[in-house]
N, C-alpha and C positions, 0 to 999 in steps of 0.2 A: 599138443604141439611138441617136437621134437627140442631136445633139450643140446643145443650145439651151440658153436659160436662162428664164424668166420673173419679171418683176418688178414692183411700182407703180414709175408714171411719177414720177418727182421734176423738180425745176427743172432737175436737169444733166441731163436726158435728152431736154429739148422740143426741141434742134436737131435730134435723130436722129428722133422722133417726127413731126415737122412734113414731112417729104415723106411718109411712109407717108400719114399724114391726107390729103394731099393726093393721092396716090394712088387712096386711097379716095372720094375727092370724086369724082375725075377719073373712077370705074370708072360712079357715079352720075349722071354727066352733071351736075355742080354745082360752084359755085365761089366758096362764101364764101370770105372774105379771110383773108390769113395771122392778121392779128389776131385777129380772131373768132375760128379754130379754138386760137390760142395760149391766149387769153381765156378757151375753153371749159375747157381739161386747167389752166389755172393755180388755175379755181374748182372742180376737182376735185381738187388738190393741196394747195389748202388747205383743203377740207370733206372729205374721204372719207368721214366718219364719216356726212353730210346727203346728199350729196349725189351722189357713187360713185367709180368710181377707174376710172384706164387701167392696163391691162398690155402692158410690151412684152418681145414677146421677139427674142432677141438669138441668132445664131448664134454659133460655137464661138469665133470670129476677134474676138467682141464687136457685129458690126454688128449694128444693127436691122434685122427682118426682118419683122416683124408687131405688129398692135397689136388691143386688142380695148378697149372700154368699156363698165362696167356703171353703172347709175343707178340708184337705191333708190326704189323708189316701191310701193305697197299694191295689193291683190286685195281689194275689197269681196266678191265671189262665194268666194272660197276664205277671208276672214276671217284674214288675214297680208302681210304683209310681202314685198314680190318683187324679184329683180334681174332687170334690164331688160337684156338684152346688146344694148346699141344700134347697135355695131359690132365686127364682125371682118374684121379685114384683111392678108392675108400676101402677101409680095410675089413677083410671080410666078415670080423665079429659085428662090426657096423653097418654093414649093407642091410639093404631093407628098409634102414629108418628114415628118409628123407634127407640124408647128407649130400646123396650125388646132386641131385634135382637144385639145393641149396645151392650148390659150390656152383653147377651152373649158372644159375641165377644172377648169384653174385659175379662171375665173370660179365656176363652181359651187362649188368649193370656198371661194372667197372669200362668194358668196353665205350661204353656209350657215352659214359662221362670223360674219357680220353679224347671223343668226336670219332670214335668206329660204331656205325649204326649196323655191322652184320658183326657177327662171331661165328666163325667156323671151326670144324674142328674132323678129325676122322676118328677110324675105329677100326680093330682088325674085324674079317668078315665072317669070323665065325667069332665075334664077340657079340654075342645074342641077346646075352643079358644088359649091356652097356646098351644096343640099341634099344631095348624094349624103354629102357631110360631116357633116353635122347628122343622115342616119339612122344614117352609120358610128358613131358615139357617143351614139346610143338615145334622140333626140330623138325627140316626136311631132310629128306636123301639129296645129297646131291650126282649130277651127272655127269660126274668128271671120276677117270680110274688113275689112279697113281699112278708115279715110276720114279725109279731111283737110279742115281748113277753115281757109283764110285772115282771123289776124283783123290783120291789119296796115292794116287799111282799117278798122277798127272804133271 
């Protein structure tokens, strides 16, 4: 059995969190600022309950190894309540061992005990390997396609 831990992200945990996030920036091709990313887990350390929570998990040795974030937000069409898996991200000497499949897990579970019985989340589409992950733990596709729109000029 895989030798990890998972947890919510607390204040004594955002040094070890803060290069994975930026890891994950980095796999994205983006680069908001240390602050902002600090900014965003400190407004989730203090709302969980509004707002969502990070889990990190921790290899046997204690290092941080992955991280994933859920956001609480509603399903007008489904009439409830959803956790948003907005990110997951294991670091690549740890990939392979059963961390990602973990951290989702434990999202859904957290989901569920908040009263969100779906969790969603997406992926870029040429991220093959994250999807090969998300069928191995009984995710669907969903059939809905993005879009974004800038209103920072608005």
């Amino acid at each position: 059995m895989p030798d990890f831990t998972i947890a919510p992200v607390g204040a004594a945990d955002l040094d070890d969190l803060l290069p994975l996030m930026r890891a994950y920036c980095d796999f994205y091709e983006v680069a908001p600022s240390g602050e902002a990313l600090l900014a965003l887990s400190r407004a989730l350390i203090a709302d969980p309950q509004n707002e969502g929570v990070q889990l990190l998990g921790r290899d046997g040795d204690g290092a941080a190894r992955g991280f994933a974030t859920i956001f609480w937000s509603w399903s007008t069409t489904r009439a409830c309540r959803i956790g948003v898996m907005n990110d997951l991200f294991v670091a690549p000497e740890a990939r392979g061992g059963g961390l990602a499949e973990a951290l989702i897990r434990a999202c859904a579970s957290r989901a569920g005990k908040h009263g969100a019985p779906l969790l969603e989340w997406q992926t870029a589409p040429d991220n093959h390997r994250a999807q090969a992950v998300y069928d191995r733990v009984g995710g669907t596709r969903s059939q809905w396609v993005e879009y974004e729109l800038d209103t920072s000029s608005s």
